[in-house]
C-alpha positions in Angstrom: -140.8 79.1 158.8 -138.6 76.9 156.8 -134.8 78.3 156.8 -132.3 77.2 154.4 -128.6 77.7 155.2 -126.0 78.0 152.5 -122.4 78.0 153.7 -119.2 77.9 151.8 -117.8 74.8 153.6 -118.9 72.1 155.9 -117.6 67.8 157.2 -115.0 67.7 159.6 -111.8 69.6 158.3 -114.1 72.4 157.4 -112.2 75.2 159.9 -114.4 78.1 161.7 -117.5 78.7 159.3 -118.1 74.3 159.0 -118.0 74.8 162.8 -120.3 77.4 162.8 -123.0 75.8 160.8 -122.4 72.6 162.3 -123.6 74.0 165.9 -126.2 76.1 164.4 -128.0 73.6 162.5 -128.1 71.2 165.4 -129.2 73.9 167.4 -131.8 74.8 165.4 -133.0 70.9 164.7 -132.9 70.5 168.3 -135.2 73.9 169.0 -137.6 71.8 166.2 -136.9 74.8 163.7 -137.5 73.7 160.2 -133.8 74.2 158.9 -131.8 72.6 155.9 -127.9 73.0 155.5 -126.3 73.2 151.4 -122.8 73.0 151.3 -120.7 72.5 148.3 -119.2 69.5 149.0 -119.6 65.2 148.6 -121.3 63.3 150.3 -118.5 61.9 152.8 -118.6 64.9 154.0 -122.5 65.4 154.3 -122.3 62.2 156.3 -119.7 63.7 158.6 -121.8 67.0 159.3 -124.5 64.4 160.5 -122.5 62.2 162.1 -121.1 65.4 164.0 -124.9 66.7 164.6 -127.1 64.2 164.6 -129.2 66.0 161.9 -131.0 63.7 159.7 -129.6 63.1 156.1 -132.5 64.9 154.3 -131.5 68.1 155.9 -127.8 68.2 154.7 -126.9 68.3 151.1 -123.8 68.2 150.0 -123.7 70.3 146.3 -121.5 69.0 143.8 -119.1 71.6 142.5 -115.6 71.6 140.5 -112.4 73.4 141.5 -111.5 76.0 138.7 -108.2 77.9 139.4 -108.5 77.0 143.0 -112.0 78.5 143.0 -114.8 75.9 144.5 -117.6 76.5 141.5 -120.9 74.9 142.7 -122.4 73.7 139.7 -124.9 71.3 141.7 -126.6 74.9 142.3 -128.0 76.0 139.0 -131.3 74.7 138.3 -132.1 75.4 142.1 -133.5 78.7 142.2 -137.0 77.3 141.8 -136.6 75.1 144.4 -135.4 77.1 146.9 -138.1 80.0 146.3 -141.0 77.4 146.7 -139.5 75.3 149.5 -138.0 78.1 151.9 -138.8 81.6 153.6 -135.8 82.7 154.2 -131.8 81.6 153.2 -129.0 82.4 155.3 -125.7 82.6 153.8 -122.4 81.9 155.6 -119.5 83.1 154.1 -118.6 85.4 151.0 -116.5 85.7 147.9 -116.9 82.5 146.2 -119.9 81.6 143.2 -122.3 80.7 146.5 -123.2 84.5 146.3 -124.0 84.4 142.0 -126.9 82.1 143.5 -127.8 83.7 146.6 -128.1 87.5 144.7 -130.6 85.1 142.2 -133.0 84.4 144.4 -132.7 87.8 146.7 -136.2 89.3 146.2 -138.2 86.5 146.1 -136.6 84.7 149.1 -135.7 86.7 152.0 -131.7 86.6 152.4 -129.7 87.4 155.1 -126.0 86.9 155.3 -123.0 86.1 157.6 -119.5 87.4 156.4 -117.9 85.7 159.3 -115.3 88.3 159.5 -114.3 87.8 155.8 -115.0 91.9 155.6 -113.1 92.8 158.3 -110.1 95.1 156.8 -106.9 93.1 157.2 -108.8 89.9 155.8 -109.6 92.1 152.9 -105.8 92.9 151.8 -105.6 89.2 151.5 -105.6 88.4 147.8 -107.0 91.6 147.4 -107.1 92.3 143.2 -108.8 89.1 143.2 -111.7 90.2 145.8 -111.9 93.4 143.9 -112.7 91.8 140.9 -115.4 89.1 142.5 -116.8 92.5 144.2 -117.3 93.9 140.9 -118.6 90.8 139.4 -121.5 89.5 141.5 -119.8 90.3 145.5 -121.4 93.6 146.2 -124.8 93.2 144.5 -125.2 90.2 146.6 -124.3 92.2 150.1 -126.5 94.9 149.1 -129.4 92.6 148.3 -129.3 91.3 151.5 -132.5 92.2 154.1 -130.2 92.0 156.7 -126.4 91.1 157.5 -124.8 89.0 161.0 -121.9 90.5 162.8 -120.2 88.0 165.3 -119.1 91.4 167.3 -119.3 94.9 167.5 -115.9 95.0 165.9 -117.0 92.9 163.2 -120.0 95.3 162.7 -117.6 98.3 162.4 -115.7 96.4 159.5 -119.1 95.9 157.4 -119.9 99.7 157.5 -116.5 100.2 156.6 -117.3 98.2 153.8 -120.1 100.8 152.4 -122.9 98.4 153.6 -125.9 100.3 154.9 -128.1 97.7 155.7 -129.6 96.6 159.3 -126.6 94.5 160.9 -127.6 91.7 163.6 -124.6 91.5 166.6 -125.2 88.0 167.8 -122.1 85.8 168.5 -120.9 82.4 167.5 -121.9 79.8 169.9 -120.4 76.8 171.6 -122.0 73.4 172.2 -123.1 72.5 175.7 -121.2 69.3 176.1 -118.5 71.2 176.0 -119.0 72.5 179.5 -119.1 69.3 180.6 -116.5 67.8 182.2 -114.7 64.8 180.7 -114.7 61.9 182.3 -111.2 61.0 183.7 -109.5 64.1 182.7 -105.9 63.4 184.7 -106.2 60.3 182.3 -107.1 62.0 179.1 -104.8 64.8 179.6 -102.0 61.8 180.5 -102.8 59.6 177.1 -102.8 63.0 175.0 -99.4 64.1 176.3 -98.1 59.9 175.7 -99.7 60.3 172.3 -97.8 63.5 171.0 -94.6 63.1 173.1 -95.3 65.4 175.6 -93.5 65.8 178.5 -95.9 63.9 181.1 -94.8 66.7 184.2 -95.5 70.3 183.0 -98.3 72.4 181.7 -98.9 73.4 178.3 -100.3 76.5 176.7 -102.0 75.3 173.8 -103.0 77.4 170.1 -105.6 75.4 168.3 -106.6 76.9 165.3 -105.5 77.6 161.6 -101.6 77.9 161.3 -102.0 81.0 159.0 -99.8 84.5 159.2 -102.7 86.3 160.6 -102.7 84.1 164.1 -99.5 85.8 165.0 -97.6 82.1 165.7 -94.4 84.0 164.7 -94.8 87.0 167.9 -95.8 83.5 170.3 -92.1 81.9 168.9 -90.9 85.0 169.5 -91.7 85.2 172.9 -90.9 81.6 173.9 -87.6 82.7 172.4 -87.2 85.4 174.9 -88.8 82.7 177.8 -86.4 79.6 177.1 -85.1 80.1 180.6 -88.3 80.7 182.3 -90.4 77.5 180.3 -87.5 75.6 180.9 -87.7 75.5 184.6 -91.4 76.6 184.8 -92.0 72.8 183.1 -93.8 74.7 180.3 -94.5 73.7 176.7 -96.0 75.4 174.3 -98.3 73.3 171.9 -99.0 74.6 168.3 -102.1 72.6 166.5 -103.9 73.4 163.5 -104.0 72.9 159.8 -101.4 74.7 157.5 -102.6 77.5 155.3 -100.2 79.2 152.8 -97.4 76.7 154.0 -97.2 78.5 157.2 -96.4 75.0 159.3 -93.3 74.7 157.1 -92.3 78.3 158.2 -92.9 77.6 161.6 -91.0 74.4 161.9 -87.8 75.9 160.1 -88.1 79.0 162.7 -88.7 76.6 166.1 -85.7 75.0 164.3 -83.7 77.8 164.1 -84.4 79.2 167.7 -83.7 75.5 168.6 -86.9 75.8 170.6 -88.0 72.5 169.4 -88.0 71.0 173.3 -90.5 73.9 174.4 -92.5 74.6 171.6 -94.2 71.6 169.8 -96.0 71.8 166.7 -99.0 68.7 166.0 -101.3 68.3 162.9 -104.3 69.3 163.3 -106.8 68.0 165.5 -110.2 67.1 165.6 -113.0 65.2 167.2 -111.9 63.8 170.4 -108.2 64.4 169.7 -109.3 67.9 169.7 -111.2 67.2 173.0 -108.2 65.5 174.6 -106.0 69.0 173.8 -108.1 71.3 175.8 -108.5 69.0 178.8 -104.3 68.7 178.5 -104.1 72.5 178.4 -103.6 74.6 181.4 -103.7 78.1 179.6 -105.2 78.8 175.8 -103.4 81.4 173.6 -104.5 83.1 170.7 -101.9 86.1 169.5 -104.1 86.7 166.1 -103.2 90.1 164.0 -107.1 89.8 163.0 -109.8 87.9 164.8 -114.0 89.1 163.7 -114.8 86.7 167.0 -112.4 83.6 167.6 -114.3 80.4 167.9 -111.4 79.1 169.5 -111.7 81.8 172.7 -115.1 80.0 174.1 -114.7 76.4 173.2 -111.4 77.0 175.3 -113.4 78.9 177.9 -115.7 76.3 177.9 -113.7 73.7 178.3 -112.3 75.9 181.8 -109.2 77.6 180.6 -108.2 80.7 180.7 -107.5 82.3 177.7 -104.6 84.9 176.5 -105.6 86.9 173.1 -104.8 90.2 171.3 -106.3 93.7 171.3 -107.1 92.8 167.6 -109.6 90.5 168.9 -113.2 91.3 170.2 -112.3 89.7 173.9 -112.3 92.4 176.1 -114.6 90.4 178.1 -111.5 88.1 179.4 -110.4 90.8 181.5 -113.8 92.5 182.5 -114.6 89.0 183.7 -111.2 88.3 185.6 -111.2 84.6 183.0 -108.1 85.7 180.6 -106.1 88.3 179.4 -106.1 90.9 176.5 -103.1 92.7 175.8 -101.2 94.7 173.0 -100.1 92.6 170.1 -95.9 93.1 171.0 -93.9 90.4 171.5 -92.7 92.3 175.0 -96.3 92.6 175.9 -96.6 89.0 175.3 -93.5 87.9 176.7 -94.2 90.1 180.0 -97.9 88.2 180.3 -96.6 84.6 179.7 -94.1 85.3 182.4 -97.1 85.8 184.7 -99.1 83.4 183.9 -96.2 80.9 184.1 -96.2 82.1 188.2 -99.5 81.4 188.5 -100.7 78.7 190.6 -102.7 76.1 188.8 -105.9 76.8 191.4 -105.8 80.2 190.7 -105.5 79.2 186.6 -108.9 77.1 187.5 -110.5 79.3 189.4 -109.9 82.0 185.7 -111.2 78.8 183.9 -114.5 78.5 186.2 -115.3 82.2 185.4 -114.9 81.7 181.8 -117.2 78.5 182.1 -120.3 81.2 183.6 -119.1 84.0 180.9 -119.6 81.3 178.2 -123.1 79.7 180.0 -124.4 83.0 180.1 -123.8 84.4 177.0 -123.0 81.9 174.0 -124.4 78.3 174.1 -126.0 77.8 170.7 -129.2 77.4 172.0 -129.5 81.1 172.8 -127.8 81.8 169.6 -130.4 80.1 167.9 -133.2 81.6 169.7 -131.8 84.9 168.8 -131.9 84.3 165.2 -135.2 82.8 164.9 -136.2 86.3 166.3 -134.1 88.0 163.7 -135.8 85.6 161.1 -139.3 86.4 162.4 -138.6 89.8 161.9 -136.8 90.1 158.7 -139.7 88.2 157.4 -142.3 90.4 158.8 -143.6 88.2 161.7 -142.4 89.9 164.6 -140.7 93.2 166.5 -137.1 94.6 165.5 -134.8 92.6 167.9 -132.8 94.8 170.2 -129.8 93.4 168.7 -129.9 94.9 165.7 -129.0 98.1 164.7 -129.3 100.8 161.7 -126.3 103.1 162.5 
């Protein structure tokens, strides 16, 4: 079974789908399944996806493509078709609404295609630009969905958005994935944690709840300045700071840092660049709580890679993390800034053994339930059956 996966980003800046693929493909390389990653892109960055995985260079091809209007245009794909129907069973797609999907509609019929929306059909992501998706729906969008043999929900909610949609075909639950080295634990973390805070300016004495993750309107950074607004007194003595990290979308960083200005917040709440690597490494094992106050969330690859790392983890209703509570490793509350206010304030009283004792849970939740190498082994029994080698996983479902 020879799998190609075609994603609309990957390399080291690539955000929550390059991070997706990234794991999956090492996964998958490391379970000895015959996979292949195309990503429009250079090669720089085809050398950072396998410096990052350790996937040899033949198995990542970065496709040469032009920006028109802002629009990534692969033009390294056309002539492929042929290719990919002799070489591969199957393709998996990873994102939607760019010209990826002109080529992955092509070849549906003679390849087997499944695809990953990644939460880009959940409902508020859809009012985003929305004349513009409309348009690419009409033009080539919607024949490639419905061509599709099957399509991958990161969670239930997720799956909810895609029947929304109109889409009627099976739809795979299986989650994103975290890599194992993740639960390990760094070595000399009082010392990472110590040279992260020197690097950034950090107060050395304190605890910081860290967001890590695109600065973008949807994460609800606005309802967390909010909050620290209405917690000045408490983060103040508490020895609190709130660290904001992430690359800007839409000029959101430029917002936030005239509204932390504003508040004159700018002792408590500190906003970095984005990190990555072991920088990004270094911020969780600094962290002593994980926040994530997003308006829209189809999974959050932030929640387990935080749970991973032992923290425990403060999100939304608008999320699919119900879990956190059910599982004593977070919390999950209404998206108000009172609701959040009222929930930092406990979490600030908490001691930092019962805050580790949160983080150990979430460490099991994640063990159990979303290392990559399950994830992996759950679609190669999707692929087997979408291809006609084996039984209907009990993932799936028709409704």
């Amino acid at each position: 079974m020879k799998i190609l996966h075609l994603a609309n980003t990957a390399g080291q800046q690539s955000g929550g789908i390059g991070e997706v693929v990234h794991g999956l493909i090492k996964a998958q390389r490391q379970a000895e399944i015959d996979a292949t990653l195309w990503f429009p892109g250079t090669p720089a960055m085809a050398a950072e996806v396998c410096a990052a995985t350790g996937v040899e260079a033949k198995r990542v091809c970065a496709i040469p493509h032009v920006r028109i209007f802002n629009h990534v245009v692969p033009y390294g794909l056309l002539g492929r078709s042929t290719e990919v129907r002799s070489q591969y069973d199957l393709l998996h797609q990873h994102g939607i609404w760019v010209p990826n999907s002109i080529f992955v509609a092509g070849v549906a019929g003679r390849v087997k295609t499944i695809i990953s929306p990644h939460g880009l059909l959940e409902p508020d992501r859809l009012q985003i630009a929305r004349s513009k998706k409309r348009l690419i729906a009409h033009l080539y969008e919607n024949r490639n969905l419905r061509r599709a043999s099957c399509l991958v929900a990161c969670s239930e909610q997720e799956a909810v958005g895609i029947r929304l949609y109109g889409l009627r075909q099976p739809i795979a639950v299986i989650p994103n994935g975290v890599a194992d080295e993740l639960l390990l634990p760094m070595a000399g973390k009082a010392q990472q944690a110590k040279a992260f805070k020197q690097q950034h300016g950090l107060p050395e004495v304190g605890r910081i709840l860290l967001f890590l993750s695109r600065l973008h309107p949807l994460k609800g950074l606005d309802l967390l300045i909010d909050a620290a607004a209405e917690l000045r007194r408490e983060l103040t003595e508490q020895k609190w700071t709130i660290v904001i990290a992430g690359p800007s979308e839409l000029g959101h960083r430029e917002h936030l840092a005239a509204k932390i200005a504003a508040l004159d917040l700018a002792a408590l709440v500190r906003l970095l660049p984005a990190l990555y690597g072991p920088e990004k490494a270094m911020a969780y094992q600094a962290a002593d709580c994980f926040v994530l106050p997003s308006a829209n969330e189809n999974f959050g690859i932030v929640v387990i890679e935080a749970l991973a790392c032992g923290l425990p983890v403060l999100t939304t209703k608008q999320t699919p993390w119900q879990q956190l509570e059910e599982r004593e490793c977070g919390f999950w509350i209404e998206r108000t800034v009172p609701a959040l206010s009222a929930k930092l304030r406990e979490i600030m009283q908490l001691s930092p053994s019962t805050l580790h004792a949160m983080g150990a849970r979430g460490q099991a939740l994640v063990t159990e339930q979303f290392l990559w190498s399950s994830v992996a082994a759950k679609l190669q029994e999707l692929y087997a059956w979408t291809l006609g080698n084996g039984p209907c996983p009990d993932f799936v479902s028709f409704d």
